[in-house]
N, C-alpha and C positions, 0 to 999 in steps of 0.2 A: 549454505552455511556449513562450515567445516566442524565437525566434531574435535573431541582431544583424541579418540583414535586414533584420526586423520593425521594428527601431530606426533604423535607415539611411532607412524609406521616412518614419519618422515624423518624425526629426529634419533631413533633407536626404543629400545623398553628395554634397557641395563635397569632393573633395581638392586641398589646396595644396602645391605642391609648386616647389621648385628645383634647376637643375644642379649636379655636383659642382663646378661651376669657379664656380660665385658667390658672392661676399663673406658670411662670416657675417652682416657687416652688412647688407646684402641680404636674406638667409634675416627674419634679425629683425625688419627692417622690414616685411615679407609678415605676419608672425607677429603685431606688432602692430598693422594693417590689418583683419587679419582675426577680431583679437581670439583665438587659439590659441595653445597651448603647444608645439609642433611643426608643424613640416612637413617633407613627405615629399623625399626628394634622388632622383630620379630622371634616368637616362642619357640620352645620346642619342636611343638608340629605344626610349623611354617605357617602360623596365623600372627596379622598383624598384633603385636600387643602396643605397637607406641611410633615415635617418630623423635629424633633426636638432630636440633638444629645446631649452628652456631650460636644461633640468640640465647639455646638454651644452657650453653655454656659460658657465654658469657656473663647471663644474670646467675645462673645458679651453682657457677663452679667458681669463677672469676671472682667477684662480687664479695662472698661468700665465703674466701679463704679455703676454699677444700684444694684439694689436687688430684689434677685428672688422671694419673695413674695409681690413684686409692679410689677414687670415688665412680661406681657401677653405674652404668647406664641407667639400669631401674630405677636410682635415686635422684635424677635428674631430668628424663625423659616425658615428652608428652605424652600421655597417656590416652585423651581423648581425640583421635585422629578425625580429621573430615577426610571422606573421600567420595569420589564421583563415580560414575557408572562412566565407561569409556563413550558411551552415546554419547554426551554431554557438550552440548557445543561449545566452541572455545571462547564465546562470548560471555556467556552462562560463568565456565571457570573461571573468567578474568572478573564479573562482578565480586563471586561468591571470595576468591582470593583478595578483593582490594577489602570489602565490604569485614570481614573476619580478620583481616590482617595477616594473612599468611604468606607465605611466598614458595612452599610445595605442600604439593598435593599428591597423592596415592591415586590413581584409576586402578577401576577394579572391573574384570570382567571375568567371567564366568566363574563366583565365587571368588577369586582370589585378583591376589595384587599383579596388573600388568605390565606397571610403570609408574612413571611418578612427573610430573610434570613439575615447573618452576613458573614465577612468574614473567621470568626472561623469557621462557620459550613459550610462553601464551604471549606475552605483550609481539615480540618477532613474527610471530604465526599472527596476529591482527595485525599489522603493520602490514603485511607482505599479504595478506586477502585486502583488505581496502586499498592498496597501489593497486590491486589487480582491477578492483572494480572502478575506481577511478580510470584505469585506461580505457576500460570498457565504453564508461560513460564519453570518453572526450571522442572515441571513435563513433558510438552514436552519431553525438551532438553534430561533429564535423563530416556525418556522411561518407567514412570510408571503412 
């Protein structure tokens, strides 16, 4: 069973991230640079303080009449972040992501943020371990 780790060393561990005090529009333009659906809002002294998605611009900025080049990250930003210990196998991330409704996640190893996983690169990472173990199985079954 594969950890998110295993998928952090596969896919990369780029975290992006921005200050509470920077413009949504800001946060967004990172976000579309970097081609992501979030990035991470971290403090002063590089402790997570939050996570900033597109959902959360869309219900909270959008919706709402502000404008993302007035309106701060802090003002809009999730605050209560889940995040997983990089142990965490990627079967585990993918309930805890359907089950909560998120679609990233923050791995954390050794005190701090290592990466951030999506639910695209969790769902891709089960997909491509069960083809694997499927082949396994048919080489069994068929004795070679």
């Amino acid at each position: 069973m594969k950890t998110v780790q295993d998928l952090l060393q596969a896919k990369g561990s780029d975290v992006y991230s921005v200050r509470p005090d920077a413009s949504v529009y800001e946060a967004l333009t990172l976000m579309a640079e970097r081609n992501v659906g979030a990035v991470l809002v971290m403090d002063e002294q590089g402790r997570l303080a939050g996570i900033l998605s597109e959902r959360d611009y869309a219900r909270k900025v959008v919706l709402k009449g502000q404008t993302s080049r007035d309106t701060p990250v802090r003002n809009i930003m999730t605050e209560a972040v889940l995040c997983v210990p990089a142990g965490t196998s990627i079967e585990s991330c993918m309930a805890v992501m359907t089950e909560r409704r998120i679609r990233h996640l923050p791995i954390i190893g050794d005190g701090r943020v290592i990466g951030v996983v999506s639910i695209g690169d969790v769902g891709k990472a089960l997909i491509a371990e069960q083809g694997h173990v499927i082949s396994q199985l048919e080489q069994y079954i068929c004795g070679r």
